[in-house]
Structure formats: structure tokens, C-alpha cells
N, C-alpha and C positions, 0 to 999 in steps of 0.2 A: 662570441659564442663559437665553441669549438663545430668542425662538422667531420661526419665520418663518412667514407666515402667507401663504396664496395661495389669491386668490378663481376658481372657476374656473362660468364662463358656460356657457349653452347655446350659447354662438359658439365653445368649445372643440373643437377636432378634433382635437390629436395634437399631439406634443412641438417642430412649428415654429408652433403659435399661441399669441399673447403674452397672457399672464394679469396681472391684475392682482396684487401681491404687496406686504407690510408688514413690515421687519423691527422687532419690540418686544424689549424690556429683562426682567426678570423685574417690575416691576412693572407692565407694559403699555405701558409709553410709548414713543410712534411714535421709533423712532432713522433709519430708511429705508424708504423706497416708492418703487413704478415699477410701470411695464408691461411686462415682457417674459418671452419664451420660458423654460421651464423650467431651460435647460441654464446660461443664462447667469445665473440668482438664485443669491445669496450660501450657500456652501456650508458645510456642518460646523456645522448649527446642525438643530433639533428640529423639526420641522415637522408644521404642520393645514392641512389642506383643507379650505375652506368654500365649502359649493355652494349657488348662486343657490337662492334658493324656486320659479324654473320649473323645476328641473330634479329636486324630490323633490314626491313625493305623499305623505300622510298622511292617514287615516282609524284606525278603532278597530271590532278585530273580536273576538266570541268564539273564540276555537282549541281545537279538537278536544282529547277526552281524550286521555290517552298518555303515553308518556314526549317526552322532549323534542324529539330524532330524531325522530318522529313528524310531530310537528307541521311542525316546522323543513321537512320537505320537502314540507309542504303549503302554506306558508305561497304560495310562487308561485303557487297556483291559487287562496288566495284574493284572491290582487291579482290576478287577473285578469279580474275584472266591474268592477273600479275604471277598472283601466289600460287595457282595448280591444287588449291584445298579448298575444305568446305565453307562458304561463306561463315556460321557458326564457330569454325575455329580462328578466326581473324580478328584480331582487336586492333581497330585502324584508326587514327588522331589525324587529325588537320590541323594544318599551320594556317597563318592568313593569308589569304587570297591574293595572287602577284597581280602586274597589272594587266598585262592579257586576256586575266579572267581562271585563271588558273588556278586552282589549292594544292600543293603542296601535302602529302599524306606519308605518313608512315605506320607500316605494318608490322606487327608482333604478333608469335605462336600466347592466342590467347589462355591457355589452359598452365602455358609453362609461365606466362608472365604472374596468372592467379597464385602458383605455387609460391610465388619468391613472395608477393605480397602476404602471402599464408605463413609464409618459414618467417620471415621479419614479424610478423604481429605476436608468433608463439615466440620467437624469440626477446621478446622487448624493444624492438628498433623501431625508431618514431621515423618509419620512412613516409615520407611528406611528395621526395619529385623522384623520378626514375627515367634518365634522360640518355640517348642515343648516343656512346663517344664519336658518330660522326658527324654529331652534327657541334662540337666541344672548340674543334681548332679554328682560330678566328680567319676569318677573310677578309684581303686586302682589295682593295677598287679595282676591277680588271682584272683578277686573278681568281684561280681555284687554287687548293693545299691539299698536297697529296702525303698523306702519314706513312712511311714507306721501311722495313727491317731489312730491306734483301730481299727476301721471298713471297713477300706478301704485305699488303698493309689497308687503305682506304681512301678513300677521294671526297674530297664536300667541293660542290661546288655550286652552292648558292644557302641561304637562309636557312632551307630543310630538304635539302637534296644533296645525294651524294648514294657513292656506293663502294662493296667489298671489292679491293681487287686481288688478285694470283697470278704469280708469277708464270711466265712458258716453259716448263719445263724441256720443253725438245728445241726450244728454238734458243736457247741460251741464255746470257744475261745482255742480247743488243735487241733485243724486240723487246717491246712495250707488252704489258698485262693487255688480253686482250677486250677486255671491257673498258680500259683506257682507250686503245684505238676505237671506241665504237663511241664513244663519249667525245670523242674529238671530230666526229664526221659530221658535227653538230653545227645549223648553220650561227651560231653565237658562241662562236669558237673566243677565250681568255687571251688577254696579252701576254700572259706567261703564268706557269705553273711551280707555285711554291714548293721544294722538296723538306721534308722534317721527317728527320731519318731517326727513329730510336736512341736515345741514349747510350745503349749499350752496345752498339756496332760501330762501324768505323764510317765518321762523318765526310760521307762525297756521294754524287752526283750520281744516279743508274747510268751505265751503257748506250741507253735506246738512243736509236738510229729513225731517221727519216719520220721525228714526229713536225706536228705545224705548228706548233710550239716553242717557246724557249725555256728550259728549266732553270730552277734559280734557287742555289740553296738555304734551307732557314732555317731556324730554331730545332734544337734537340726537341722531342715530343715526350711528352709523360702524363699519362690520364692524370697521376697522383695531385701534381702541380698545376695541372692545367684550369687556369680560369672558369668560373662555370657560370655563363649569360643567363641573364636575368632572363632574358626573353627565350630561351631553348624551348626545344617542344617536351612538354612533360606528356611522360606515358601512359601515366595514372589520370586519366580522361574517361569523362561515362561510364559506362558504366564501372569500372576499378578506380574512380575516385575515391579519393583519402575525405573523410568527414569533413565538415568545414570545421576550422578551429579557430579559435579567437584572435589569437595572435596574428592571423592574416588579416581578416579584413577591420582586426582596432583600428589601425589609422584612417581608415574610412571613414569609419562612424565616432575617432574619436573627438571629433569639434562640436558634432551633434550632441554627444553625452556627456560633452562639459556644461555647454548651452543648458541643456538636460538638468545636472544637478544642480547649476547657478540658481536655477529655478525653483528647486525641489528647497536647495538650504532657504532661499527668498520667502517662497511660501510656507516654510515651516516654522522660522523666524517670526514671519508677519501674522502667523494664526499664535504662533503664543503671549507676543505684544495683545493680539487682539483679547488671546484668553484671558491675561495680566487683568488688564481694562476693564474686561467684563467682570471678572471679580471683584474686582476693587470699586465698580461701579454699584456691584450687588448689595457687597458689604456696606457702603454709604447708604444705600436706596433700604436696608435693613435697619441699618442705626437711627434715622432719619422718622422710620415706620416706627421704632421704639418709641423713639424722643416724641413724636408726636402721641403715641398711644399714653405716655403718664402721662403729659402735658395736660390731654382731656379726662382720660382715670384716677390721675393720681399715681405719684409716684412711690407707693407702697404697692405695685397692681403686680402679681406672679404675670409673667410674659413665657407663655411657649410656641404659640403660633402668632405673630401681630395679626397679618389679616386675617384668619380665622378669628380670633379673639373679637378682634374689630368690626367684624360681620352680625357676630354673634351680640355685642352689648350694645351696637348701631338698630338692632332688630331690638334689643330691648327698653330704648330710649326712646323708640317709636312707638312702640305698644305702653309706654310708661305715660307719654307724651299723648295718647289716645288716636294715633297715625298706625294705618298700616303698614308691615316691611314687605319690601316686594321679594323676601323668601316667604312667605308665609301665603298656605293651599290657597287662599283667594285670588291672591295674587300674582302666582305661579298660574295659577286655571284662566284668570282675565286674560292674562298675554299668550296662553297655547290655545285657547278655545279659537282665535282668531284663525288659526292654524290646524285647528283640528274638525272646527265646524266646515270646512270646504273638502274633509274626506267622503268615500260615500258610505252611507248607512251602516251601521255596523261595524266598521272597521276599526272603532276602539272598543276591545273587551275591558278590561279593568286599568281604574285608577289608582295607584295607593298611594299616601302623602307621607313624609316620617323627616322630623329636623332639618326643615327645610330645603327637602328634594322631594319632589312629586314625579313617580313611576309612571308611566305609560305605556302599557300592552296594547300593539297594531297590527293589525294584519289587513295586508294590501296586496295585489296580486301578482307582485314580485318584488324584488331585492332593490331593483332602481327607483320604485315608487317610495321604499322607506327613506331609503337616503335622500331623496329629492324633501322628503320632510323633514331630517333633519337639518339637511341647510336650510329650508323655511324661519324653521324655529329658530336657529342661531341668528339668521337674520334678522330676527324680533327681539334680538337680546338676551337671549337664555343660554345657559350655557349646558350642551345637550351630547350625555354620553350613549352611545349608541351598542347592545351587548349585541350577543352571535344569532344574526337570521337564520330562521330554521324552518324548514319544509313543512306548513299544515294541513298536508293534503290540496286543500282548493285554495292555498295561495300561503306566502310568503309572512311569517310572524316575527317580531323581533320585539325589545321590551329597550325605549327611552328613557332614560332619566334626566329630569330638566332641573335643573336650579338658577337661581340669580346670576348670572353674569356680566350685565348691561352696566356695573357700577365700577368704576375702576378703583383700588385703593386709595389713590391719594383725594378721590372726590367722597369716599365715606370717612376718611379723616376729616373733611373740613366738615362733613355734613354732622358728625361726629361734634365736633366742638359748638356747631351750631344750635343740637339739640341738648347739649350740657350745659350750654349758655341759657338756651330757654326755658329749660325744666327748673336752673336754678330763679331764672329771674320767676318762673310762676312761684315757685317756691313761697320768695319775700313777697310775693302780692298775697297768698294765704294767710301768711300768717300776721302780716299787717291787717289785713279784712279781721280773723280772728281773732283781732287784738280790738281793734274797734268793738266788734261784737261783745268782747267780754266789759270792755269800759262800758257801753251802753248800759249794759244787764245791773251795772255796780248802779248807774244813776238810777 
């Protein structure tokens, strides 16, 4: 993935001044550069902001105990004996903690750094890090690296520390910048100090005189090229974070969200086998209910409901056969009476019976007394529809419907054949008796 890269100056003011900018390859190498306005650099591509060394400060403070909140909204006050402004114009990042106890902080003019983030969002630049060029140039074991043109340049000399330096102009070119000699009266003075002297000037060594140091020349330096660590401190911290976006933290969660959908295909799979099954279980438990209903009716019998149907001519083989069915009002009232005589007094208004469901209007002295009766009665084997309770002033009314339930289908199919079998065996006993009677009547 390509990235673009854009240097941005203290000569920065706002999305019509022209920035310098780099576009690289994923292995680093320069493919395009120029100067210009943000609106106009090449679009749909990853972008970092690298801000001049005059435009970030850096020192190293202890921070207060706390949780991290805490601190985080102290950090402005204590950049502010560093920086000479208002706490509120400071936007200060911490690195991690060294081991003396130390953080590492760098400070940026928060209002100018809001604007670049403002000018890149109207522009279309997916800027994601916006990282200090001094903190860019690597460092070797025992040494600091000084970024150095002739006149001016920068110092890193540790993780997140470093600073701007300027040349003497009255003392010449054999005295040291003098924020160099003040970084050297340090008592953790380096074994020697890396020189990377600009590309474009002539590569050798400064003049200075009587440092305690040894200087050591090294690499041309170029933001453009220049490698950009993984671990740099990004600027875009608290509150000028960039949104969370996906693409960072997928690799995190993406073993969880395989795990995840393994699961989701597994059980989506495993409920349609299940639903397969159940249908095909239906469809037999259906065919099975046919074949048994002609078996006992006769296989000329129009079929649109089996158990309906089978309910219906099981009730009529019983009333044929001088038996009652237990749909029918006596019968339905035998098994709820059980149930309805333990209410108190009055709390059944009316009864009404119609094709084998008998109604029951109740009224009890709230919502949970009805229900508590209808689990009663399903309990007793009835199968018991319960319609919308409704406020009757001094208590709670709702209207039961009970019918037969207690019989499972495949036990009124056998009961079924049983009273087909009986009605016809009385059958041949009449008309044999009948037959008898009439031979009598001849003698």
C-alpha cells in the first residue's frame, strides 16, 4: 500500500499553504514529491504528517499518581513552565514511562495542530499518524544523531526526546549550537554523536571545538526516505484521535471472528438438518395419521384435517356406541368443575358450550389468580385458551375456553379402531338376535 507523506512547517497556516509532500511505495521508495496545497496531493492513498522539530517540544516529567484520566488532564499544566502559554493551548502526548520513573512528553500548538487535522479531513486525506521528524532518525546503542544543514538542524537523543538546534551566528562555525552544549553538561553524557548532514550540502563533519564528545559521520538524511517506526509517538492522541477504524484493530479480533463464524455456519447448518428432519418427520407422522384414518373409516373418507376429522367421528362412535366423549358439555364441566368449584363464590359469571369448547367467564381479584387457573385446568387435562384480561372495576375478568386435550392423537386412532371394531361386532349380534326372532315368529 502506497503512503503519502506531508511535511508540514511552522510557515503552515491553513489548507491554502503549500506543504511540502512525498509519495512512497510500500518499501519506502520516493515514486512522487512536490510543494503544494493539501487539496491538490494525490488522493486515496494512507497518509502521516511529519512536523518540523520547531514546531514540537519535548522534555521528560514524573506524572502524578492516579488512574490515567487523571493525569491525562493534567498533563497541559505541566507543559506549561516549559511552554510560556495557556495550559488550554497545549496538546501534550506521552510516550512510555523510562525506568527511573520518567514519561517522556511532547508538546504541540493545539489549535494549529486541530487546523491541519481540519485542512486533511476537507481535503480527503485519510490522515491516520502525525509524527515528530525528531523523533524519525534511528538511534544507535550509546549514541545520540544530530540532523545537521550547516545552520541549523536537530538532536534525538533517546525514544522521545530530542530538540531544535541553531547555529552561533557570532561565534562562527567552531562553537557548537548552544542548546547542544547544554545537552552535553548532562550527567549521561553518549559515547559519541552520529552527524547526518542533509543530502543537499556538502557531506563532512561541523568545526566545533572543545565538545566531550566524539562526532562521527553517517547517513545523508531525508524525511522523504526516512523509515517511519512502528512504535513513534503519534500526535493524534486524546483528545485529536482519529476514529477507531477497522483495519487496525482486525487482527486483534480477527481469530475471535473466525472462531465466531465457525460457529454461526455450524449452527446454521445444524438447525436446517434439524429443520430437514422435522419436516420429513411431520410429513410421515401426517401420512401415517391418513393411513390410519381410512384403515378405521374407510378408504373412500374426503380427508382435510386427520385429527380434527378423527376427533370429530371418535366423538361420534362414542355417542353411536352409547359412551360419552370427553368433548362433550358434561364432560368438559366434570373435569373444570374440579377446578372451578375451589374459586370463591361468584367468580364464575357465565358458561357457554358450542362444538365441543365450553367458554368460561371469571372474574378474580387480579391477573395472577386467572392464570394460576388456567395452569390448574391444563393440568387436569384440558386444553385451555386464555383471551385479554380486562379491568371490572372490583377485580380482574377474563373469558377461558376449555376443550379436550388430555387425548393424544395416535391414542384416539387406536381408540378409533377399537370402537369401529365394537359397533361393528354389536352390529352382527343384532342382526343375528333379529334373525332368530323372525325364524321364531315363522314357527
Amino acid at each position: 500500500m502506497k503512503l503519502l507523506r506531508i511535511y508540514f512547517t511552522s510557515h503552515w497556516r491553513d489548507s491554502a499553504s503549500p506543504c511540502e509532500w512525498a509519495l512512497c511505495d510500500e518499501s519506502g521508495a520516493l515514486l512522487q514529491s512536490g510543494s503544494d496545497p493539501l487539496a491538490t496531493l494525490p488522493k486515496g492513498h494512507e497518509c502521516i504528517g511529519i512536523l518540523a522539530p520547531d514546531r514540537v517540544l519535548s522534555f521528560s516529567s514524573t506524572l502524578p499518581p492516579g488512574s490515567k484520566r487523571r493525569w491525562q488532564a493534567a498533563l497541559p499544566f505541566i507543559a506549561e513552565e516549559h511552554t510560556w502559554s495557556e495550559p488550554e493551548n497545549n496538546h501534550v502526548v506521552p510516550s512510555a514511562t523510562m525506568q527511573d520513573g520518567r514519561t517522556p512528553l511532547a508538546v504541540v500548538d493545539k489549535a494549529w495542530l486541530s487546523r491541519i487535522i481540519e485542512a486533511c479531513r476537507s481535503a480527503k486525506l485519510n490522515m491516520r499518524r502525525v509524527i515528530p521528524e525528531t523523533f524519525l532518525p534511528p538511534l544507535e546503542a550509546g549514541s545520540w544523531t544530530l540532523i545537521w544543514d550547516g545552520r541549523s538542524g536537530f538532536l534525538r537523543t533517546d525514544i522521545a526526546g530530542g530538540m531544535m538546534l541553531d547555529g552561533n551566528k557570532n561565534d562562527g562555525d567552531t562553537t557548537a549550537p548552544t542548546a547542544l552544549q547544554l545537552a552535553l553538561r548532562s550527567p549521561s553524557l553518549p559515547q559519541k554523536i552520529i552527524v547526518r548532514p542533509f543530502s543537499t550540502i556538502e557531506q563532512k563533519l561541523p568545526a566545533w571545538q572543545n565538545l566531550p564528545v566524539q562526532l562521527e559521520l553517517g547517513a545523508t538524511w531525508d524525511w522523504r526516505r526516512a523509515a517511519i517506526p512502528a512504535q513513534a509517538m503519534n500526535m493524534l492522541w486524546g483528545d485529536l484521535a482519529p476514529s477507531i477504524r477497522i483495519k487496525e484493530w482486525w487482527p486483534n479480533i480477527r481469530p475471535v471472528a473466525l472462531i465466531l463464524l465457525v460457529l454461526f455456519v455450524i449452527e446454521t447448518v445444524g438447525t436446517h438438518i434439524e429443520w430437514a428432519l422435522l419436516t420429513q418427520e411431520r410429513a410421515t407422522l401426517t401420512q401415517n395419521m391418513q393411513r390410519s384414518f381410512r384403515s378405521a373409516f374407510g378408504e373412500g373418507s374426503t380427508l382435510v384435517n386427520a385429527p380434527l376429522q378423527m376427533q370429530r367421528n371418535l366423538a361420534e362412535l362414542r355417542h353411536a356406541a352409547g359412551l360419552p366423549d370427553e368433548g362433550d358439555f358434561l364432560s368438559l364441566l366434570n373435569v373444570a368443575a374440579r377446578r372451578l368449584n375451589a374459586l370463591p363464590a361468584g367468580s364464575v359469571r357465565t358458561l357457554h358450550y358450542e362444538a365441543g369448547r365450553l367458554d368460561v367467564d371469571v372474574k378474580l381479584t387480579n391477573g395472577a389468580d386467572i392464570k394460576k387457573l388456567q395452569q390448574a385446568l391444563q393440568q387436569s387435562g384440558l386444553s385451555v385458551r386464555m383471551g385479554e384480561i380486562k379491568n371490572a372495576g372490583d377485580g380482574m375478568q377474563a373469558r377461558l375456553s376449555l376443550m379436550a386435550g388430555g387425548v393424544m392423537v395416535s391414542e384416539k386412532i387406536s381408540a378409533a379402531k377399537i370402537f369401529s371394531e365394537k359397533i361393528a361386532r354389536e352390529k352382527i349380534a343384532h342382526e343375528k338376535i333379529a334373525g332368530k326372532i323372525i325364524s321364531g315368529n315363522k314357527l
